[in-house]
ChimeraX commands (.cxc) that place a marker at each C-alpha (Angstrom):
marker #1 position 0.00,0.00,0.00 radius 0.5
marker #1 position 1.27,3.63,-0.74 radius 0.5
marker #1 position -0.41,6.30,1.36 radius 0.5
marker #1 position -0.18,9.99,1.19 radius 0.5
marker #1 position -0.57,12.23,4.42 radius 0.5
marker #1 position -1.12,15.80,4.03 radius 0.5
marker #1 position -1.28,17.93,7.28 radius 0.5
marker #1 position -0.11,21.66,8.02 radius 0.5
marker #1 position 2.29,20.79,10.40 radius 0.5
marker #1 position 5.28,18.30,10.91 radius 0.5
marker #1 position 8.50,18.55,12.79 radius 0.5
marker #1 position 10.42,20.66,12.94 radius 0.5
marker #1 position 7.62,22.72,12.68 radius 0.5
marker #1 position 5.36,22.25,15.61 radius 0.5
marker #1 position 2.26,24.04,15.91 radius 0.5
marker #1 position 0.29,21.76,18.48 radius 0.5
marker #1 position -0.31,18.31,19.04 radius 0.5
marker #1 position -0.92,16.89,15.57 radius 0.5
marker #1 position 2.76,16.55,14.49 radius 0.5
marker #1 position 3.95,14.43,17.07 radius 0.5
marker #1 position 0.98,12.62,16.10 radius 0.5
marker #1 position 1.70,12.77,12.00 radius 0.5
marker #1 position 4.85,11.28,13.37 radius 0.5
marker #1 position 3.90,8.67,15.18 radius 0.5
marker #1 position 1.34,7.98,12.49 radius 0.5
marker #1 position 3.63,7.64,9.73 radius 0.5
marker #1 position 6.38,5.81,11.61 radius 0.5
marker #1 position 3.90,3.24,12.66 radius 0.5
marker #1 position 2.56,2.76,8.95 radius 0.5
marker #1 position 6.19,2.21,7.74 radius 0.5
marker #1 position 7.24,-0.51,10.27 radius 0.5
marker #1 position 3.30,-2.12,8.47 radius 0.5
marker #1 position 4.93,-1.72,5.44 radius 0.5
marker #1 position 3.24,1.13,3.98 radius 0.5
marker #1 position 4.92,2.76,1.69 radius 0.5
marker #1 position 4.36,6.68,3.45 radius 0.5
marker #1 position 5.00,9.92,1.85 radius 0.5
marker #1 position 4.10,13.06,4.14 radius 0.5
marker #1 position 3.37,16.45,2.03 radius 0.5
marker #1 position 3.34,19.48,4.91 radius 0.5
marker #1 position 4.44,23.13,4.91 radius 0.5
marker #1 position 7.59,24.75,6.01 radius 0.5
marker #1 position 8.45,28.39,5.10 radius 0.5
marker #1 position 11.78,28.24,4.46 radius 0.5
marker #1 position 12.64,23.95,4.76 radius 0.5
marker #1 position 11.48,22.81,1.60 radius 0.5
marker #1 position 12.32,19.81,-0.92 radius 0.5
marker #1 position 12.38,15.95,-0.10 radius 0.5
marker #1 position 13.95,13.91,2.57 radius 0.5
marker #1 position 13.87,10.95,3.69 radius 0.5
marker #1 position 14.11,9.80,6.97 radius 0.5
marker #1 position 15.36,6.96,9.14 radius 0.5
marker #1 position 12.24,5.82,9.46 radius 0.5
marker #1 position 11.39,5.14,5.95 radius 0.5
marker #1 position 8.94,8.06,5.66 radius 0.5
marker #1 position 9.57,10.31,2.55 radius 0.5
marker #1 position 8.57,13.90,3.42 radius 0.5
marker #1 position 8.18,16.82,0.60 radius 0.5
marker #1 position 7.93,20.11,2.54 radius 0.5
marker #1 position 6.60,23.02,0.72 radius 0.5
marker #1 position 6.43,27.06,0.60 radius 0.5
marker #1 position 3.75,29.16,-0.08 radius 0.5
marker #1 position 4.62,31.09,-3.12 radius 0.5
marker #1 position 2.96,34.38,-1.68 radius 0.5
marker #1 position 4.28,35.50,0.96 radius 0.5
marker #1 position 2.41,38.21,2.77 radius 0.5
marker #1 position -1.53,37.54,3.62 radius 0.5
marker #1 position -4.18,39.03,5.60 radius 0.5
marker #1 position -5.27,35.62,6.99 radius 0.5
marker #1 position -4.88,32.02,7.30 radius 0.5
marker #1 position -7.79,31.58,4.73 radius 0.5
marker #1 position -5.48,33.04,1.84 radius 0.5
marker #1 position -2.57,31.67,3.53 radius 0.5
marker #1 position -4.11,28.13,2.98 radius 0.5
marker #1 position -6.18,28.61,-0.37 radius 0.5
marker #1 position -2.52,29.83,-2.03 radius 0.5
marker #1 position -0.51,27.02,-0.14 radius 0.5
marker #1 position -3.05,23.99,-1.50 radius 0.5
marker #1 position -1.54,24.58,-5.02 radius 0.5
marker #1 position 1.75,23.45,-4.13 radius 0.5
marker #1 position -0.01,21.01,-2.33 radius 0.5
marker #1 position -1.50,19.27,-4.99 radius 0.5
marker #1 position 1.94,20.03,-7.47 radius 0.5
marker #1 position 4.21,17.65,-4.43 radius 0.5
marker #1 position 1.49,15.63,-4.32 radius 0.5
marker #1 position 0.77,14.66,-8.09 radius 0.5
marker #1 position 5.04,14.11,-8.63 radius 0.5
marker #1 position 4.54,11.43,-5.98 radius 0.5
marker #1 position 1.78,10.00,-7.71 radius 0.5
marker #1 position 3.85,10.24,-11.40 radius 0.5
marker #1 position 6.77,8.89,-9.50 radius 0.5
marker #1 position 4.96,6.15,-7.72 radius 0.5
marker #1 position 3.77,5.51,-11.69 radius 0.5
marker #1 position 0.26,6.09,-10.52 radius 0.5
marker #1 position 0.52,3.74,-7.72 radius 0.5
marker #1 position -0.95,5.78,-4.97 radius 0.5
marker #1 position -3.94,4.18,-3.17 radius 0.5
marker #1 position -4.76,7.28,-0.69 radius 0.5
marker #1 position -4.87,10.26,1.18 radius 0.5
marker #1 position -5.04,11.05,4.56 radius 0.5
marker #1 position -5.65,14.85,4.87 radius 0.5
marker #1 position -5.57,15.92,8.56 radius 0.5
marker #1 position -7.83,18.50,9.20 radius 0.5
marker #1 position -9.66,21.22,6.97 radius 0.5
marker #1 position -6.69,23.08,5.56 radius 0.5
marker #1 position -5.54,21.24,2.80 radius 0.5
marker #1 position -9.09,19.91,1.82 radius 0.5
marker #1 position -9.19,21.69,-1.85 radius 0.5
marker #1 position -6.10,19.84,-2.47 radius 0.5
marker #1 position -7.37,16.35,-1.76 radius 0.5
marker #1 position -10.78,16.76,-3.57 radius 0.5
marker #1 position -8.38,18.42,-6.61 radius 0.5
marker #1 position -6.17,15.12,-6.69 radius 0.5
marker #1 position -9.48,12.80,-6.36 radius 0.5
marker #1 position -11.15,13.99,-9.07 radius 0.5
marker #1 position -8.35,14.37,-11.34 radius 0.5
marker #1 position -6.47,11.52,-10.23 radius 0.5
marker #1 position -9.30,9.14,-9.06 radius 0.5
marker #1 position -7.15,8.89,-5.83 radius 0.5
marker #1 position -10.03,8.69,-2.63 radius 0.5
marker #1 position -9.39,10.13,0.63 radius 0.5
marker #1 position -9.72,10.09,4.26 radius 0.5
marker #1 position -10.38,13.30,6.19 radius 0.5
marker #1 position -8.95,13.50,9.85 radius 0.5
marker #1 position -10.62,15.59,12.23 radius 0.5
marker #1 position -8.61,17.41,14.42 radius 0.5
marker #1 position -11.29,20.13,14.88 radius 0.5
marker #1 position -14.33,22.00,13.87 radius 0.5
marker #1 position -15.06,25.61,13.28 radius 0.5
marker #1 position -17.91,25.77,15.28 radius 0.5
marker #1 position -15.94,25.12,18.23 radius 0.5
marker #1 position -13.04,27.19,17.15 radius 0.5
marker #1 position -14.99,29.90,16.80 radius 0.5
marker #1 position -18.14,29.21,18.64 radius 0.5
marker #1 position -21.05,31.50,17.55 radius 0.5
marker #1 position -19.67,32.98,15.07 radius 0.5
marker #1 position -21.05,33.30,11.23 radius 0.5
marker #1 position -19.29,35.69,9.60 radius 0.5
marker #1 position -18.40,35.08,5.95 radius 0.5
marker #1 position -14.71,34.63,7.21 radius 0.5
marker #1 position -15.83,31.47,9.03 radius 0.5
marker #1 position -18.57,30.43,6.90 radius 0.5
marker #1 position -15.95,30.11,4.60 radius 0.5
marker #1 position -13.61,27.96,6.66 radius 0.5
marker #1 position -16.83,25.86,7.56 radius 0.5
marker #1 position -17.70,25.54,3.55 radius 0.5
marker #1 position -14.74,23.46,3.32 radius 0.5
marker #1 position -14.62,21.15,6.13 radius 0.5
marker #1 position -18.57,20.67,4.62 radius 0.5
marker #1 position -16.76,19.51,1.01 radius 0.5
marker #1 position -14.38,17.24,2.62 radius 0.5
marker #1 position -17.21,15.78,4.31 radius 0.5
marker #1 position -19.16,15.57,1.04 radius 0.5
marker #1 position -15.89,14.54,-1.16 radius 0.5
marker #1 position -13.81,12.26,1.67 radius 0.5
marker #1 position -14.21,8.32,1.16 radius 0.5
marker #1 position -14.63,7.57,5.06 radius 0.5
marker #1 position -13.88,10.40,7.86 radius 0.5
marker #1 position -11.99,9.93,10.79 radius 0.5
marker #1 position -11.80,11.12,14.65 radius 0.5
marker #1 position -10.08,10.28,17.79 radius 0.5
marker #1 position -13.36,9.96,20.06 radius 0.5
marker #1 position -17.15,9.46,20.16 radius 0.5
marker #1 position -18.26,13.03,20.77 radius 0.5
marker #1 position -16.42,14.59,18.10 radius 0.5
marker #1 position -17.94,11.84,15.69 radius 0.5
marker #1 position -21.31,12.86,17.09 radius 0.5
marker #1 position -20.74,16.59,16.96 radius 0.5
marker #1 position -19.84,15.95,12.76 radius 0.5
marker #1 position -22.85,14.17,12.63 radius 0.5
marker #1 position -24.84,17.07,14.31 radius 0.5
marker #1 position -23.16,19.69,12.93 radius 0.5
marker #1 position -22.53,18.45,9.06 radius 0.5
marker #1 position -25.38,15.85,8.98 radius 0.5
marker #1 position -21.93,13.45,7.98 radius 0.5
marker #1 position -24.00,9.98,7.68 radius 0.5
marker #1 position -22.93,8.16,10.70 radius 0.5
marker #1 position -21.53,5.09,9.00 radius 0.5
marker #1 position -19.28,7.22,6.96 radius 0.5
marker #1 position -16.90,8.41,10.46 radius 0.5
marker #1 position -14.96,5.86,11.82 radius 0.5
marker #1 position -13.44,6.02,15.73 radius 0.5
marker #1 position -10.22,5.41,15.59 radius 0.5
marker #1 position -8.60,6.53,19.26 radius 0.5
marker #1 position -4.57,6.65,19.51 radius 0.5
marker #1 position -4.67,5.76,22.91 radius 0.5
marker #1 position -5.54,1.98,21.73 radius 0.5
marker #1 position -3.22,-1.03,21.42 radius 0.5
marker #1 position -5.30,-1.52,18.42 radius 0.5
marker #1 position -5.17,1.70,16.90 radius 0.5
marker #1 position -2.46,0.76,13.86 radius 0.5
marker #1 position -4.30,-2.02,13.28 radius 0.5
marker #1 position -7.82,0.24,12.60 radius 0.5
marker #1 position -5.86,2.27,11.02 radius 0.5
marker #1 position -4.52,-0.12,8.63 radius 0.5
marker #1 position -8.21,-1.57,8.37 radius 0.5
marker #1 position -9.61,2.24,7.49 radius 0.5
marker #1 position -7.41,2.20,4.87 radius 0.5
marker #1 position -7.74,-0.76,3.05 radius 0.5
marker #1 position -11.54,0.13,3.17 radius 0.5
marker #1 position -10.72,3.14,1.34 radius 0.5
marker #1 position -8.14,1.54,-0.83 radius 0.5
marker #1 position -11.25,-1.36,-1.61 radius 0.5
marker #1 position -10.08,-4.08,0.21 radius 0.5
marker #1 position -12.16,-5.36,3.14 radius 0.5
marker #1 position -14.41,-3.72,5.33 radius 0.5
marker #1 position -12.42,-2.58,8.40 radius 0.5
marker #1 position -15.53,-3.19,11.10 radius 0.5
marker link #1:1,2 radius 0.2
marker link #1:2,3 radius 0.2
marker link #1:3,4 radius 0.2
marker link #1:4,5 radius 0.2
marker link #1:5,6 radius 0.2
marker link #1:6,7 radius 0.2
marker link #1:7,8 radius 0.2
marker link #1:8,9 radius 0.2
marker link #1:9,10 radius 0.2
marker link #1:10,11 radius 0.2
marker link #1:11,12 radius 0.2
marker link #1:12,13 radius 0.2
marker link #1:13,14 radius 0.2
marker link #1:14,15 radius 0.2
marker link #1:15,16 radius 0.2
marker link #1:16,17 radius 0.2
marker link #1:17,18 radius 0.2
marker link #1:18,19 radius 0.2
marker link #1:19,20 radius 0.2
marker link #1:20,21 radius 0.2
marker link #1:21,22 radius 0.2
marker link #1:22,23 radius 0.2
marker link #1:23,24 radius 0.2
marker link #1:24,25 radius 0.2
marker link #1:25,26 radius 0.2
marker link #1:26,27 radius 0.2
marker link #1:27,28 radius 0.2
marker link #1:28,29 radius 0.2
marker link #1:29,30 radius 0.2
marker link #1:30,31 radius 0.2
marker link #1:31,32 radius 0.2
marker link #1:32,33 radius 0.2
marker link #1:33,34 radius 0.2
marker link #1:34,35 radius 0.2
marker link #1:35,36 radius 0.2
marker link #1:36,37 radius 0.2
marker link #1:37,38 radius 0.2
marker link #1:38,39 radius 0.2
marker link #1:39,40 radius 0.2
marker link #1:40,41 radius 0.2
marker link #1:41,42 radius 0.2
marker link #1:42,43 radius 0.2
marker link #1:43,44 radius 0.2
marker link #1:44,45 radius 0.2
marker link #1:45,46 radius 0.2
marker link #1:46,47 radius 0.2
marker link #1:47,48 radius 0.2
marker link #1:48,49 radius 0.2
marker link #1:49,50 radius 0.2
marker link #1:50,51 radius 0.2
marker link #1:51,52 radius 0.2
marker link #1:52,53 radius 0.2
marker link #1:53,54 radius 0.2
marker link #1:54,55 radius 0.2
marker link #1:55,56 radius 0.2
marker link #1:56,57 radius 0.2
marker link #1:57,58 radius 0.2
marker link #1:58,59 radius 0.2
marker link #1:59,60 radius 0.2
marker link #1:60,61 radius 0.2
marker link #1:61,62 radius 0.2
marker link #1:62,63 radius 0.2
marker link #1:63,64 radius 0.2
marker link #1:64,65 radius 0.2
marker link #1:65,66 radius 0.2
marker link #1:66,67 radius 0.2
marker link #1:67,68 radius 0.2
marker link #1:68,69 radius 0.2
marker link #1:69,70 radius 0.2
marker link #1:70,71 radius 0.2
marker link #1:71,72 radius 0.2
marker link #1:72,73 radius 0.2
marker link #1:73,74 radius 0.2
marker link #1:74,75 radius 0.2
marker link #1:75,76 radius 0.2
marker link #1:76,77 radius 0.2
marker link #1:77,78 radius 0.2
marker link #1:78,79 radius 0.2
marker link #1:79,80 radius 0.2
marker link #1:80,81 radius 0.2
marker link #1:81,82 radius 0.2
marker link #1:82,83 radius 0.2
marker link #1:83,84 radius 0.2
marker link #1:84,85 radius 0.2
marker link #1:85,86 radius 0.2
marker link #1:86,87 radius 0.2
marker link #1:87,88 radius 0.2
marker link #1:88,89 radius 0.2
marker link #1:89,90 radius 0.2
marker link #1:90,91 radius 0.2
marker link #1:91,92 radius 0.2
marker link #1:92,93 radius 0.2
marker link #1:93,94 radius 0.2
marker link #1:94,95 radius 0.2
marker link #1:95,96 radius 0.2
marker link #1:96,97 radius 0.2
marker link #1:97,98 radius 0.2
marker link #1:98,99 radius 0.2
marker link #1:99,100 radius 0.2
marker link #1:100,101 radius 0.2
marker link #1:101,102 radius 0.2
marker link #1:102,103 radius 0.2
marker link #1:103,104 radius 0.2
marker link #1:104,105 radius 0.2
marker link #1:105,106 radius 0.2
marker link #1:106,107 radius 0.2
marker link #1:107,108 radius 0.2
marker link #1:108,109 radius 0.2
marker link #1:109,110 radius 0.2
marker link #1:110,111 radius 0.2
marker link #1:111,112 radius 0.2
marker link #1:112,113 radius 0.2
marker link #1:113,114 radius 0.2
marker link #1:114,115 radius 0.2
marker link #1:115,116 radius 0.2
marker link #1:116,117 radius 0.2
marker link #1:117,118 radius 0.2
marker link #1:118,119 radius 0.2
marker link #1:119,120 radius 0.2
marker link #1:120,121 radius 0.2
marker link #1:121,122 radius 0.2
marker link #1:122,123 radius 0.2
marker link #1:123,124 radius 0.2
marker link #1:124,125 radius 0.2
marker link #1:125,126 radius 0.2
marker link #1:126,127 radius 0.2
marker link #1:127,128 radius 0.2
marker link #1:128,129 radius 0.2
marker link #1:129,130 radius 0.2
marker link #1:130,131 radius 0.2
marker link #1:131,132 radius 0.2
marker link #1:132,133 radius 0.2
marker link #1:133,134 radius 0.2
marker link #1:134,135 radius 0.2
marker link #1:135,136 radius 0.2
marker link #1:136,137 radius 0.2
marker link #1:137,138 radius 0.2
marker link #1:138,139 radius 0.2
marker link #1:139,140 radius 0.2
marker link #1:140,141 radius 0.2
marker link #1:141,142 radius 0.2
marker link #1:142,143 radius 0.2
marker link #1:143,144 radius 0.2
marker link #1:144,145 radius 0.2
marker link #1:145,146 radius 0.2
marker link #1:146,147 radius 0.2
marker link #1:147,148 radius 0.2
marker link #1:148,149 radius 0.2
marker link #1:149,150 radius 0.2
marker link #1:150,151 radius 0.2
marker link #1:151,152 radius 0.2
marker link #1:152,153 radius 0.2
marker link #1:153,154 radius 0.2
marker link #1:154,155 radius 0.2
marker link #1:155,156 radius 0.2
marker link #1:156,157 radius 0.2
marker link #1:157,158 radius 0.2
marker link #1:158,159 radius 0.2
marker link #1:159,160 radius 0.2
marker link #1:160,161 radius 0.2
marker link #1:161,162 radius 0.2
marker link #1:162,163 radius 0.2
marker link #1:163,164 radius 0.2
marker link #1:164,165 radius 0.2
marker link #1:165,166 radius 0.2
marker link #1:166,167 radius 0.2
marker link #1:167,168 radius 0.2
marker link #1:168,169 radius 0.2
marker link #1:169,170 radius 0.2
marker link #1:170,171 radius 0.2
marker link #1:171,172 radius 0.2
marker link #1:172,173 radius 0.2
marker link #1:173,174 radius 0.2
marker link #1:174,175 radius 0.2
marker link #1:175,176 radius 0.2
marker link #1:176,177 radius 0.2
marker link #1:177,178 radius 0.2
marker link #1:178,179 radius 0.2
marker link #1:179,180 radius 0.2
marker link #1:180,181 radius 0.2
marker link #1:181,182 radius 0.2
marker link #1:182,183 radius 0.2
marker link #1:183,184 radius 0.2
marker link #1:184,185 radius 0.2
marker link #1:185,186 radius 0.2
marker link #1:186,187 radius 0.2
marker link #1:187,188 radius 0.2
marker link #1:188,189 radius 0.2
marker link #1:189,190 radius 0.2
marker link #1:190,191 radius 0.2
marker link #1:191,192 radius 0.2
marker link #1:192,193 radius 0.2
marker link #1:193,194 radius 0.2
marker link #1:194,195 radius 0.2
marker link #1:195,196 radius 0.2
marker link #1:196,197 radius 0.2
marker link #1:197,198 radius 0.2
marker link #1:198,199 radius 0.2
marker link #1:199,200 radius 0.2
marker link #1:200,201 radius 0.2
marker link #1:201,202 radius 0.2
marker link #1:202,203 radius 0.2
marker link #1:203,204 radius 0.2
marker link #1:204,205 radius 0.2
marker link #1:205,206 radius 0.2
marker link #1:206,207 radius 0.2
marker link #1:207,208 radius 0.2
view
């Protein structure tokens, strides 16, 4: 299996929680003999490496530099996104089976590549807008919330960490509950559903 992981942050760059956890992630895929390739962001860091572990990173800039928020910052980033992305799937002669995007902000890229690549996806919540920004409907955040809404619509199977935030995309999005999968990293078993999410998304057998 070759997988794909797209997510905003990766060490050395360390914005919260979720790169340690694209780290472990990927690490843990390799050593299950997944072929892994992570596509993430770093201003100044950028090209291909690959580390001990086996994981092949591409780290990209955003080719404008100055913006008045992170919604430009992201909608200008994706198409680099999707240009690392698509050389890994020329390179991997078309061998790619998925994509894990993690969180909302490189959601245009992954619908981009699945309808113009036919590769599917899995969107990882890390968060919602609604809690983010709780009340608040201003076109700014409506427009952050349109997004996570398409990679709801476009994503093969959606993932989360616990039961309430699977209910709360269910409330919020009306995401059809068989369509988010629980998949909690403080599990023994969590490679392992991992592993099965993806080779539901890949079509192999159902992971439940």
């Amino acid at each position: 299996m070759r997988v794909i992981i797209f997510s905003w942050e990766y060490p050395p760059r360390v914005v919260g929680q979720l790169a340690d956890y694209i780290n472990a992630l990927s690490t843990q895929l390799v050593k299950n003999k997944v072929k892994t390739y992570i596509v993430t962001y770093h201003e100044s860091l950028t090209g291909t490496v690959e580390e001990e572990s086996g994981v092949k990173v591409v780290r990209v800039a955003n080719p404008v530099r100055i913006h008045i928020g992170v919604l430009t910052w992201d909608l200008t980033l994706n198409q680099e996104v999707e240009r690392a992305a698509a050389n890994i799937y020329y390179q991997a002669d078309r061998q790619i089976d998925l994509i894990n995007v993690h969180d909302w902000h490189f959601i245009p890229a992954a619908v981009t590549l699945k309808n113009a690549l036919n590769i599917p996806f899995v969107y990882s919540v890390e968060s919602l807008e609604d809690h983010r920004s709780p009340n608040s409907n201003t076109p700014y955040n409506m427009s952050i919330k349109s997004i996570e809404w398409l990679g709801f619509h476009e994503a093969k199977k959606v993932s989360v960490k616990s039961e309430w935030m699977r209910d709360e995309i269910i409330r919020i999005h009306n995401v059809p509950e068989e369509k988010v999968k629980v998949v909690s990293p403080s599990t023994d078993s969590w490679i392992k559903e991992v592993l099965g999410l993806y080779k539901t998304v890949a079509g192999g057998v159902n992971s439940k």
